[in-house]
N, C-alpha and C positions, 0 to 999 in steps of 0.2 A: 328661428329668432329673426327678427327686421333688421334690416341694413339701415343704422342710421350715422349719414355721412357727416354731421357733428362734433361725431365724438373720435378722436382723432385716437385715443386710446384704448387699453380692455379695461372695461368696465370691471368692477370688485368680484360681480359673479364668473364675469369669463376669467379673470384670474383664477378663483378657486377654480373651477370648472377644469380649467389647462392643467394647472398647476396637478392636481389631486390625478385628474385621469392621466399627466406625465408620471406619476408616481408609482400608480399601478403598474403601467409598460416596465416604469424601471425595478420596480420587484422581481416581476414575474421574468421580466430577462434577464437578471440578476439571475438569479435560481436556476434560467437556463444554460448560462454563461459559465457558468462555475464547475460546469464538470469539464468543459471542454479541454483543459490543457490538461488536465489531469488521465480523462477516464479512460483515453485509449494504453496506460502504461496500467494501470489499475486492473483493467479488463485480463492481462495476462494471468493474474492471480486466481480467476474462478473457472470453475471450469465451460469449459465451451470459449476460453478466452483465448485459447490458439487458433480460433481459426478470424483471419482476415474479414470474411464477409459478415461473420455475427458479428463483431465490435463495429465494421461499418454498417452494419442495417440497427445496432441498438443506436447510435449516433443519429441514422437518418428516417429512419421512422417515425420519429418524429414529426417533420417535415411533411412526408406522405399524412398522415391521418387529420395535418392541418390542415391539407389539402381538400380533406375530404370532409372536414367538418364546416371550414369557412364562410359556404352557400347555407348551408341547412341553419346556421347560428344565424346568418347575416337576416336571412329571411325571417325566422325566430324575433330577431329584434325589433323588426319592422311590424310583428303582428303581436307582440305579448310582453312589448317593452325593454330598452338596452338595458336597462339595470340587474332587473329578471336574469335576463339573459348571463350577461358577464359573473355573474354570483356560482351561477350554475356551472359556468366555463373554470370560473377559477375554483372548485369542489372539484372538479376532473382531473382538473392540472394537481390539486393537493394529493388526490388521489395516488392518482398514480407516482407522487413521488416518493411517498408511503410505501408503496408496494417496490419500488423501486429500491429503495431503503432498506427492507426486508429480506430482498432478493440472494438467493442461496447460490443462484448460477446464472449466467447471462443470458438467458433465452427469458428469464422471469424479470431479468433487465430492461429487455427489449418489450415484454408484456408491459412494464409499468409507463413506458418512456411510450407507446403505443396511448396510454390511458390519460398520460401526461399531453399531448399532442391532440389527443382529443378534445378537450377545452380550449374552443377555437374562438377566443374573444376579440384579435384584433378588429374584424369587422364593427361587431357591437360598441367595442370603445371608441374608434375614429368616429362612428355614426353620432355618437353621442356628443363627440366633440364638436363636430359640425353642427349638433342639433342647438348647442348649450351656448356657438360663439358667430359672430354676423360676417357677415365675407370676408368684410375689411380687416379679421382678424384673422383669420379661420387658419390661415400661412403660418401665423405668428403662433397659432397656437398647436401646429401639426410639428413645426420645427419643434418647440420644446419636446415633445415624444420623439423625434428624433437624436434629440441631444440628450434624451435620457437614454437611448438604448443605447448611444455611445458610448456615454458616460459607464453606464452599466460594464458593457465589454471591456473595457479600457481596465474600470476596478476588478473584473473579475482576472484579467493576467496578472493581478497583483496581489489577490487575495488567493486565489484557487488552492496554489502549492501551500500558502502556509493553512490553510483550513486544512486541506488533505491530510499534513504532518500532524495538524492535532486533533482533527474528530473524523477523517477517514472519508472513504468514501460516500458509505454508510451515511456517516453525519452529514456529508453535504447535502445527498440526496433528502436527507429528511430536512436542511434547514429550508430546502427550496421549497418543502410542502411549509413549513413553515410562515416564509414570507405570504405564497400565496393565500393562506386565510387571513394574515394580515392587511393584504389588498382587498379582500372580502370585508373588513372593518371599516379600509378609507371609501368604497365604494358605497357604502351602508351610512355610517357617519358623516363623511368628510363633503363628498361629491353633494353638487348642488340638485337638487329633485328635476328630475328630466322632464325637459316641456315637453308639453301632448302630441301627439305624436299623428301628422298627416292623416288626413281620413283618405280610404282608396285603398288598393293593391294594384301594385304591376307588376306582370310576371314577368317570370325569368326569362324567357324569351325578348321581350322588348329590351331587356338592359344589354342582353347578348350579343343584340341585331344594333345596339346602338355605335356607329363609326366611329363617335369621339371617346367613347369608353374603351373600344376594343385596341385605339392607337396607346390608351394607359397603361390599358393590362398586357398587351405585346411589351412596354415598356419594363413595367415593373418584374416581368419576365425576366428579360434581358440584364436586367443592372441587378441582379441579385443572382444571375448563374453567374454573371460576370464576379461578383463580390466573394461567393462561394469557391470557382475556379480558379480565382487571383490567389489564396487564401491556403490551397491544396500548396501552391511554385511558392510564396512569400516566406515562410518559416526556412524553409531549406536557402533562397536562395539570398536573405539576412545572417545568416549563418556562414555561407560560401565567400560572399563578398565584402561583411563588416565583423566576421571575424566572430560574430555575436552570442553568447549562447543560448538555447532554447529560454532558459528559466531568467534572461534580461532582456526581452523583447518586450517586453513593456516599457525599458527605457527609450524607443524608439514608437511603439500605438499610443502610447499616453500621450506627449505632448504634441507630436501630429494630429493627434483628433483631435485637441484642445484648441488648438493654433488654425484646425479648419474653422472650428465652428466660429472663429472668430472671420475668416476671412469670409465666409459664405452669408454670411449676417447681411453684410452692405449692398449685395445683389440682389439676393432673394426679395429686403423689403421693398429696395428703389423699384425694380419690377415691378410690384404688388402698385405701388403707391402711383407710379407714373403709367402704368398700361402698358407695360413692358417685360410683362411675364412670358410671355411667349419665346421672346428674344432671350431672356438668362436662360428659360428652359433648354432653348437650342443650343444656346453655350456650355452649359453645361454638358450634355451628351456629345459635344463638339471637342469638349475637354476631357472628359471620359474616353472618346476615341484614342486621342492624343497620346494618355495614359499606355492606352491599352498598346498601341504601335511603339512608345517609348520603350513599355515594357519588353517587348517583343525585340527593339534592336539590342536591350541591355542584355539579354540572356545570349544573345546571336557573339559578343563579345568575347573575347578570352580573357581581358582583363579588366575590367567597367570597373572605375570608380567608385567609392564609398558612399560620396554625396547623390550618386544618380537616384537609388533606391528610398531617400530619404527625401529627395525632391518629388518624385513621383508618388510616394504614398500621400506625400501632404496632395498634390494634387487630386489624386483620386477622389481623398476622403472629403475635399470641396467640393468636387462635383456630384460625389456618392449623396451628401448630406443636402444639398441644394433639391434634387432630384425626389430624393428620401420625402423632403418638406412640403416639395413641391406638388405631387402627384398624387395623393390621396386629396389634401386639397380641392385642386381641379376634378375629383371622382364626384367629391362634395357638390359642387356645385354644380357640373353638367349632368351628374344624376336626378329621375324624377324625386320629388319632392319624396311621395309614399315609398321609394325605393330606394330612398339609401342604405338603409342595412342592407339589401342583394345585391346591389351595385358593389359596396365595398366587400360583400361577401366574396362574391367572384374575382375583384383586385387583389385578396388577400391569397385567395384559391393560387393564383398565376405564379403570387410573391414565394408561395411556401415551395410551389411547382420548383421554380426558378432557382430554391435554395436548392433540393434534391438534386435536381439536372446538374448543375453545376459541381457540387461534388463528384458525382458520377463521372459526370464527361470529362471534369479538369483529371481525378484519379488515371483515368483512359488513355488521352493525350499524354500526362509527365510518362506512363506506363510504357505505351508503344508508340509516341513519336515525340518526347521529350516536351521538358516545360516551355518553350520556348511555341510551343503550337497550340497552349492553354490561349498566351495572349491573341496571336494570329484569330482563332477564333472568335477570341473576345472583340475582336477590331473588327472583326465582318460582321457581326449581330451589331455594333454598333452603328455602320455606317448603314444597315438596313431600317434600324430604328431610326437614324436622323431624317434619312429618306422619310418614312413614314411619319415621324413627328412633323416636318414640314408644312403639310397643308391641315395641320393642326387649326384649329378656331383658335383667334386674341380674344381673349376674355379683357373686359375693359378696366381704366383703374378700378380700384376696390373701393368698394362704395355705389358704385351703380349698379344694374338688377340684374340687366339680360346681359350675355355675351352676346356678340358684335363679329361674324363672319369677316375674315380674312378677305 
């Protein structure tokens, strides 16, 4: 779509456009969101659900098969259309939640939640987003998927238990096939018809070999094993410190992701608008570090405070979301024109990477060298990303064509 520096707003269609493809993200992670609090207590009831590494590989295979679909869909959209594409992704994702639904014993859990994963549509949907909104937006309009998946996670610590008490696990897992053909409706119906689509191919190679991509995808790496390893230490260590119990920690994610989004809003656009993206960018993973070292002295403590852990999650979740908005974005645009569905294919590849590692290593660390060496970790990946984010290219305010070398 043209960058036209006039209109100072989203135009009717990039509203639908944001709005509908935020809608989708928020279904379909709705649907994924919803087993989380529940399914590792759940998992003990079937069999095969005493052993520790099957509840954690039905949980994280997920993860692994996005991995592995996110290049072949990304690529997929680029040659045969994102629409096509994400239709197809979300029949995968219904699929397997059906089967999942059905499931007699947890190894057929883990098959369904494998078939679930396999419907790798984020690529497809950013692509699309980028295709459907002009630069000057494109921020504006990554953040709301952003704000929806929060949104999503936030409702699901609050809904999970009570759906569990009344339609079971069973029922969850079928409503999550549920919503997603209802995303297959707003996709179909709702979404604006996706403009034509670059003439050309680049291959996967070029997007690989590209510097400015591979400092995103090291990124989006890092801030999402970071998310996942925070996430292993945070429940227990809300519990230890404020006293909390598991089934009211939504009194504490609810209104901190609420109160980030609000705080992240005034940087993100000033950035965008003044040509000063670059600099919130580095602020943020400079605040993420922060975090991550905060985190690190509060566990080192024998006695830390109530307010520390409530300070620092809202932190976090500003810089998590700023980040979040921010970097697919910037995939959008430094990617070739014909290659953005491979470009965000591969960013997506690194994200789902990022989730798995991070469970794993965080599990590892609280295991054999205590929670307190989750974050240490988390503070070394970060201070190798700002390093590397550094000689990052400024992209200019939004509304002009080329980026503009540092």
């Amino acid at each position: 779509m043209t960058s036209s520096s006039s209109t100072t707003g989203m135009t009717a269609g990039e509203r639908r456009a944001s709005i509908s493809l935020a809608g989708i993200f928020a279904l379909r992670m709705l649907g994924l969101f919803l087993i989380l609090p529940v399914f590792a207590v759940h998992a003990k009831s079937m069999p095969g659900g005493d052993s520790a590494m099957l509840v954690g590989l039905a949980l994280g295979v997920y993860g692994l098969t996005q991995a592995c679909g996110q290049i072949p869909f990304g690529i997929a959209s680029d040659r045969y259309g994102r629409k096509r594409v994400i239709v197809i992704g979300l029949l995968l994702f219904a699929l397997g939640s059906f089967m999942a639904a059905t499931a007699t014993s947890l190894v057929w859990v883990i098959v369904g939640r494998a078939v679930q994963g396999a419907g790798a549509i984020s690529a497809a949907v950013t692509a699309l987003i980028a295709d459907s909104t002009r630069e000057e937006q494109r921020t504006k309009a990554m953040a709301m998927i952003g704000a929806s998946i929060g949104i999503s996670f936030a409702a699901s610590l609050v809904l999970s238990p009570l759906l569990y008490q009344a339609i079971g696990m069973g029922g969850i897992f079928g409503l999550t096939g549920v919503l997603a053909l209802l995303a297959i409706v707003v996709v179909l119906r709702v979404v604006p018809p996706a403009p034509a689509l670059p003439r050309g191919r680049v291959s996967i190679r070029t997007v690989l070999a590209d510097r400015e991509l591979l400092r995103l995808n090291y990124g989006v790496f890092v801030l999402h094993l970071v998310q996942m390893a925070m996430f292993v230490v945070m429940p227990a260590t809300l519990i230890r410190i404020m006293h909390l119990p598991l089934a009211e920690h939504w009194k504490i994610y609810l209104p901190v992701m609420v109160f980030s989004f609000v705080l992240m809003l005034p940087p993100l656009l000033t950035g965008e608008k003044r040509g000063r993206a670059k600099q919130v960018f580095l602020g943020a993973i400079a605040l993420l570090l922060l975090v991550q070292l905060g985190m690190w002295r509060l566990l080192s403590q024998p006695q830390p405070g109530w307010w520390a852990p409530l300070v620092l999650l809202l932190l976090f979740f500003v810089a998590f979301n700023i980040l979040e908005a921010s970097q697919p974005s910037l995939v959008s645009r430094l990617a070739p024109p014909a290659g953005k569905g491979a470009a965000l294919g591969v960013y997506n590849t690194l994200q789902s990477l990022g989730l798995f590692c991070g469970g794993a290593l965080g599990g590892i660390l609280v295991q054999f060298a205590g929670p307190a060496a989750v974050f240490l970790l988390g503070a070394v990946l970060c201070i190798g990303w700002l390093i590397i984010a550094a000689n990052m290219k400024n992209l200019p305010r939004r509304g002009a064509v080329s980026p503009a070398a540092v």
